[in-house]
C-alpha positions in Angstrom: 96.7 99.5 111.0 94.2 101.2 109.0 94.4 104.5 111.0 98.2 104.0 109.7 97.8 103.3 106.1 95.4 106.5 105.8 98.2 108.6 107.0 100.3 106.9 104.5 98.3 107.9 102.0 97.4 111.5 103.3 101.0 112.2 103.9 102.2 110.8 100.4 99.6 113.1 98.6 101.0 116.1 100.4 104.6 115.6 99.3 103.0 114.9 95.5 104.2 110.7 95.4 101.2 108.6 94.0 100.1 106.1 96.9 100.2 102.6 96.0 99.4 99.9 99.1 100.2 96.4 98.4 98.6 93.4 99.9 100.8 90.4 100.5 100.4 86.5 100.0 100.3 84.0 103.1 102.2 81.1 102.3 99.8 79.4 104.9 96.9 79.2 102.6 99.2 77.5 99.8 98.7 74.2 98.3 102.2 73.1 99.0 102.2 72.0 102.7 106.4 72.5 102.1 105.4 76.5 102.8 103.3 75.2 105.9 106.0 75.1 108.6 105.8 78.8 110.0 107.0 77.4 113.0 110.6 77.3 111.8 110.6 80.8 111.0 108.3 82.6 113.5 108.8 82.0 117.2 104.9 82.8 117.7 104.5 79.9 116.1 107.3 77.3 118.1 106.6 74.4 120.0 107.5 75.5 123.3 110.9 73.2 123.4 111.9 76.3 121.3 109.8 79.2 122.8 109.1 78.6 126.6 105.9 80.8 126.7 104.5 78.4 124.0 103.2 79.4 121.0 101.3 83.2 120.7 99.2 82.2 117.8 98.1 79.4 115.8 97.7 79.3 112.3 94.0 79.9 112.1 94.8 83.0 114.1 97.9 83.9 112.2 95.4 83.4 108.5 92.6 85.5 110.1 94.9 88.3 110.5 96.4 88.1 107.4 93.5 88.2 105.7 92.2 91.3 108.0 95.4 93.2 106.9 94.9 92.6 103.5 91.8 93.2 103.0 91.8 96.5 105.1 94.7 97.2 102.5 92.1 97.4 99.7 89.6 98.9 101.6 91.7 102.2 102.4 93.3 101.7 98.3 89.2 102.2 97.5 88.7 104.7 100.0 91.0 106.6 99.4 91.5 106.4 95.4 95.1 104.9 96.2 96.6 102.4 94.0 96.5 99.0 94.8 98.9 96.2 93.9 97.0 93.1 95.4 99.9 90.0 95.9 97.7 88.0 97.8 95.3 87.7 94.0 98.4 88.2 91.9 101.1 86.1 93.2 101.7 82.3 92.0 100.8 80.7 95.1 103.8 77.5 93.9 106.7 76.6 95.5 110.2 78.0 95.2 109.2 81.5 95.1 109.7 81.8 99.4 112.3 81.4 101.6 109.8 81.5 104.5 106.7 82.0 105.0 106.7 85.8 104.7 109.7 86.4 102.1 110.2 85.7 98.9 113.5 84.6 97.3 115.9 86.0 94.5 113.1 83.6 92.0 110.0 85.2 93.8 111.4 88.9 94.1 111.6 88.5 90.2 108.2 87.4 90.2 107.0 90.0 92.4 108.9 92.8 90.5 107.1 91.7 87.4 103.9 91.9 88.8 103.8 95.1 90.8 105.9 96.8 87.3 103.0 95.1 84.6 99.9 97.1 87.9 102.2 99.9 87.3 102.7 100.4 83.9 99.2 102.8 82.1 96.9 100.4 80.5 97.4 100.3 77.0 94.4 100.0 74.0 
């Protein structure tokens, strides 16, 4: 994953595009246990009434990689003077903004597109 991003980056500088990696929010680690139930979305996650090999990961395994991608995310973004637009920090972590436990809904993408355009935008005095 890393090895990946740092191509990303290398690649983007050679065709002139500013790189900007963005990290992403685990609905897991919410406060509202209604965005708990990855199991009806992921089939790593399934009883094994639903997925016969049972399930891949658990949730504690599922939040330590998240939290390995992301914060490998920022440490290629400092690395390798790329912008960074961190969800995980930025985005409300409320209900109603996720259709699962991965993506966002109409009301969320609106959230999201605000936040990534205000890290965008130059700073102003």
């Amino acid at each position: 994953f890393r090895r990946n991003l740092e191509h990303f980056v290398a690649i983007a500088r050679r065709r002139g595009i500013r790189p900007i990696l963005m990290t992403q929010p685990c609905t897991l680690l919410f406060d509202d246990h209604a965005l708990h139930h990855a199991e009806t979305h992921h089939a790593q996650f399934r009883h094994p009434v639903h997925n016969p090999a049972g399930p891949s990961i658990g949730h504690e395994a599922y939040i330590a990689a998240h939290r390995l991608y992301n914060e490998i995310t920022r440490e290629v973004a400092r690395a390798e003077g790329a912008g960074l637009v961190d969800l995980e920090r930025l985005m409300p972590q409320r209900a109603g903004l996720f259709a699962d436990t991965v993506h966002v809904n109409d009301t969320g993408a609106a959230e999201q597109a605000r936040i990534i355009l205000a890290a965008l935008q130059p700073a102003r005095e």
